[in-house]
C-alpha positions as CSV (number, residue, x, y, z in Angstrom):
1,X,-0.4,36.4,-22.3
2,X,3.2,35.3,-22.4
3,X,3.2,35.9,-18.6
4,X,0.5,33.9,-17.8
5,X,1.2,30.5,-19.6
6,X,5.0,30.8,-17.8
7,X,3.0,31.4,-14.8
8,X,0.7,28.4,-15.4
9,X,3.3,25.8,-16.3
10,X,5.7,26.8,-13.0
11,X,2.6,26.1,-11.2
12,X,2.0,22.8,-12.4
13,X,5.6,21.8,-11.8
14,X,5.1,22.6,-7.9
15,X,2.6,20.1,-6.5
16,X,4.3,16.8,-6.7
17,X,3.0,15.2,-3.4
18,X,5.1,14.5,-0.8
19,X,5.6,11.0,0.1
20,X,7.7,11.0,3.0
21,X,6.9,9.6,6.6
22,X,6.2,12.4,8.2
23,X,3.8,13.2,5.5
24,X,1.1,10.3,6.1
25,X,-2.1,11.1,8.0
26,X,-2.5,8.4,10.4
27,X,-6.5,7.5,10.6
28,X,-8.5,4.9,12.0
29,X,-9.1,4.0,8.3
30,X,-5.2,3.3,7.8
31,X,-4.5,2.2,11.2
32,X,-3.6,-1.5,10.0
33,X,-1.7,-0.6,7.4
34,X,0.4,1.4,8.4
35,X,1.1,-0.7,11.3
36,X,2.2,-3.4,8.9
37,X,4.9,-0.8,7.2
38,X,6.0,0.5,10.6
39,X,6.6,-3.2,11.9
40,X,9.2,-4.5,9.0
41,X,10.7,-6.7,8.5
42,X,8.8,-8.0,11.8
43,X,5.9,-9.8,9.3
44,X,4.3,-13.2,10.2
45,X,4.4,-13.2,6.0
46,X,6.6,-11.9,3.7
47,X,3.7,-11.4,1.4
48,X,1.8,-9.1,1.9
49,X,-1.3,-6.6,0.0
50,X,-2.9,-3.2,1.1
51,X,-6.3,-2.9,-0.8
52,X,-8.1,0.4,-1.0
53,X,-9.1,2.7,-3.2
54,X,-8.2,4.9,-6.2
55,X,-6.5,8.1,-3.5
56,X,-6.4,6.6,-0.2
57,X,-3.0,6.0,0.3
58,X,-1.8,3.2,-0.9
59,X,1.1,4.3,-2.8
60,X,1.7,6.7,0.3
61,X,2.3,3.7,2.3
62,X,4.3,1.8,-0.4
63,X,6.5,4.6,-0.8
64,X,7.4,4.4,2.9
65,X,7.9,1.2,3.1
66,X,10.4,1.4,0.1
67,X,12.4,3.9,1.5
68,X,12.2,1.3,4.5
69,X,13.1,-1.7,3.0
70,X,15.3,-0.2,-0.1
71,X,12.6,-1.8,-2.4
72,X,12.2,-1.2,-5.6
73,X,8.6,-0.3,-6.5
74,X,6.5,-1.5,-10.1
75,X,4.0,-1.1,-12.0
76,X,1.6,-4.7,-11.6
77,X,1.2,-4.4,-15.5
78,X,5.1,-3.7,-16.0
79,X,6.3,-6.9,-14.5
80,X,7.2,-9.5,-17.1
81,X,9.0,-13.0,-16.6
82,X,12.4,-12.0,-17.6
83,X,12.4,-9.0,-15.0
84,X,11.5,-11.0,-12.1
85,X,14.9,-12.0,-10.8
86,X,15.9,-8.1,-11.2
87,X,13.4,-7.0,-9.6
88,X,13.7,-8.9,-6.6
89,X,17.8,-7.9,-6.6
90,X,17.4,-5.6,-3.5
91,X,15.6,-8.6,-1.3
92,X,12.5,-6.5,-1.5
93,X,9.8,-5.1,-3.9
94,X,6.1,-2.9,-4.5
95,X,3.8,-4.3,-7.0
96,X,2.1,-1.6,-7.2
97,X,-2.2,-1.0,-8.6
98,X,-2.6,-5.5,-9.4
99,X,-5.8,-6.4,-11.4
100,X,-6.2,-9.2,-13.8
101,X,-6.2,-7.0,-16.4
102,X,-2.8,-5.7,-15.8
103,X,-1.4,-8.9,-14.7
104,X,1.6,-11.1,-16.5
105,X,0.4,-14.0,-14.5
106,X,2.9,-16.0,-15.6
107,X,5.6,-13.4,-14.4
108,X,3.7,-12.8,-11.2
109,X,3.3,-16.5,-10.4
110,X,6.8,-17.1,-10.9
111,X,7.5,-14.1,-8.8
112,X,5.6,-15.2,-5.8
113,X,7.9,-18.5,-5.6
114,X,11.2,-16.9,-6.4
115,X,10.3,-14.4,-3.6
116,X,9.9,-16.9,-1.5
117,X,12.4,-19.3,-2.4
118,X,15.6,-16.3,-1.7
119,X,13.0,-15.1,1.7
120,X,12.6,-11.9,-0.4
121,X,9.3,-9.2,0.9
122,X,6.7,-8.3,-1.2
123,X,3.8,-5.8,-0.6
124,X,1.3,-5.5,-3.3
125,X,-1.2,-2.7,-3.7
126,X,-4.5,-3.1,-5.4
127,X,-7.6,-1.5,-5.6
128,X,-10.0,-4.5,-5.4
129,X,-9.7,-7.1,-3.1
130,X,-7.2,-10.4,-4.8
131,X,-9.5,-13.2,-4.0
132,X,-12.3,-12.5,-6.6
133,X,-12.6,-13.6,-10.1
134,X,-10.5,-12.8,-12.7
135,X,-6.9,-14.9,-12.6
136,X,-6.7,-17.5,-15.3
137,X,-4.1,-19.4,-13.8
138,X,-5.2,-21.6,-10.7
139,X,-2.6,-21.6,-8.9
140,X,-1.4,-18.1,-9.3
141,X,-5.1,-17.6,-8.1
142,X,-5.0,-20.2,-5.4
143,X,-1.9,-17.8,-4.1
144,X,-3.5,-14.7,-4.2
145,X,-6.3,-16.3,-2.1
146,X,-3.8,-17.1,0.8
147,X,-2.5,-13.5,0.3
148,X,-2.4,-11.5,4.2
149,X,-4.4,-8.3,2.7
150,X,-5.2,-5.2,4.9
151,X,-8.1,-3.1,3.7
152,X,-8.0,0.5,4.0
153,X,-11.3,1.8,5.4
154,X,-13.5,5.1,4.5
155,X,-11.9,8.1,5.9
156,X,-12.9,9.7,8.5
157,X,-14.1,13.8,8.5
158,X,-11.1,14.6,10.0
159,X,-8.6,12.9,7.5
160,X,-10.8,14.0,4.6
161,X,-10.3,17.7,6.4
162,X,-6.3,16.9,6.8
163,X,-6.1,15.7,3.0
164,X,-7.5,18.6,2.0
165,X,-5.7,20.6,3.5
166,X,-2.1,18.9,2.8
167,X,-2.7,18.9,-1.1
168,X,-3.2,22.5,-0.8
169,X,0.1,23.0,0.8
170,X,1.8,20.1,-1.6
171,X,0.6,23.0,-4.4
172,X,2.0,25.9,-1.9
173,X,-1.3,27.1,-1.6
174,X,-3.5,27.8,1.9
175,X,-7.2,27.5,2.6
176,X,-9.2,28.2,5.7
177,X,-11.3,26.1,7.3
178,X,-14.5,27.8,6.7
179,X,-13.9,26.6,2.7
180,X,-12.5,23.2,4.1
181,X,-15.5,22.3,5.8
182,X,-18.1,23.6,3.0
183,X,-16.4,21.7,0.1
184,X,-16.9,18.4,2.4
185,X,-20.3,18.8,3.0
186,X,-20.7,19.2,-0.7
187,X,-18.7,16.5,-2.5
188,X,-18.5,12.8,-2.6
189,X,-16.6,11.4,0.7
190,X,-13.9,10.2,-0.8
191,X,-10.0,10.5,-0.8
192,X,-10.5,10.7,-4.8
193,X,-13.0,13.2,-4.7
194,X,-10.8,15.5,-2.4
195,X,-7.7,14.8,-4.8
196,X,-9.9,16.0,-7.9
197,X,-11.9,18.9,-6.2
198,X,-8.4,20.2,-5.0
199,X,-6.8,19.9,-8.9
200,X,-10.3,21.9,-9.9
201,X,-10.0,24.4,-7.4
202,X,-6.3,25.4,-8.2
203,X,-7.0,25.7,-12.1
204,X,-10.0,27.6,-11.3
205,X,-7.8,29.9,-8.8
206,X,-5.2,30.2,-11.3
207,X,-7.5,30.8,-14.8
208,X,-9.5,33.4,-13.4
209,X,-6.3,35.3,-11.4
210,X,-7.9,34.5,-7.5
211,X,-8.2,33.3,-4.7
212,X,-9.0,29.8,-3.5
213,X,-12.2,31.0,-1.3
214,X,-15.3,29.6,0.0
215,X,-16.9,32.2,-2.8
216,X,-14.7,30.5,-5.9
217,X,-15.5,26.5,-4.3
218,X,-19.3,27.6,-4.7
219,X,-19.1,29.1,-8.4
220,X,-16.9,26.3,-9.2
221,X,-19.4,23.8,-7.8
222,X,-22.6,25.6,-9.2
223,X,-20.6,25.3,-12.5
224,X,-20.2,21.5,-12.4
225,X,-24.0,21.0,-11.2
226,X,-24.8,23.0,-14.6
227,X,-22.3,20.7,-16.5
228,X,-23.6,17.7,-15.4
């Protein structure tokens, strides 16, 4: 038993993702966006947002353009008012997942002008589009409005098939394309749902000592239909 739970937690320790440029899947679906990171510091604006959702890349894409830029990168709901001069040290920043709910608006207002009072470059991420409902403060509204965003489309089968397969490896693991192509036709067709079906699969393969297989996806999946 000992053996096991070493094994399990060594495991868990090995599939960080890897965020590096080589790493992104180019897509239709991310086309523009990654465009916009590969052109820098070449922007018509030095604001900027990628919108997509949960799993589709957009903290791949803010990652690169960190390493780019030499941003520093954030969390939307840790950003408060006293920060904001810090944060902006390095001439450039990621505000990474901004909602209302998670937003110092205050802080971010004031963060928008000081950006753009010392020509600093922002990119925010966000998983709903900025110009909807939700910001208390007018004019921090009114800015978010004039933001340049770039949505990040569905994903096509064949980056769905490449994601899959790359969050395998992240885990050091393989899987054939027979499995590949019968998990797809099986779960929702999403970035998400291939990040969660992977994480399934791999503490299925581990618990029960096997395989990842086409045979394990379909017990797995029989056992989440019975679940739900």
């Amino acid at each position: 038993m000992q053996a096991t739970g070493a094994r399990q937690l060594a495991f868990d320790l090995l599939h960080a993702e890897s965020f590096r440029r080589e790493d992104f899947l180019a897509d239709p679906s991310n086309e523009a966006a990654l465009a916009l990171v590969d052109t820098w510091p070449n922007w018509p604006h030095r604001i900027a947002a990628i919108v997509g959702s949960s799993g589709s890349g957009k903290s791949h894409l803010a990652a690169i353009w960190a390493e780019q830029s030499g941003a520093r990168i954030t969390d939307a709901a840790a950003l408060v008012r006293a920060e904001v001069p810090r944060a902006l040290v390095t001439g450039a920043l990621v505000i990474e997942d901004l909602a209302p709910e998670r937003a110092d608006e205050q802080a971010l207002f004031h963060l928008f002008n000081l950006a753009r009072e010392e020509d600093a470059f922002v990119l925010v991420t966000a998983a709903r589009r900025l110009d909807l409902d939700g910001y208390a403060l007018p004019d921090l509204a009114s800015r978010l409005r004039a933001l340049p965003v770039i949505a990040l489309s569905p994903p096509s089968e064949t980056l769905l098939a490449a994601v899959m397969v790359k969050l395998f490896a992240d885990r050091q693991l393989a899987i054939d394309e027979e499995t590949v192509t019968f998990l797809l036709g099986r779960i929702e067709r999403s970035l998400a749902a291939v990040r969660d079906m992977v994480g399934r699969l791999d503490r299925a393969a581990l618990s029960r000592g096997r395989r990842i297989t086409r045979v394990l996806a379909a017990e797995l999946l029989r056992e989440q239909e019975s679940q739900a």
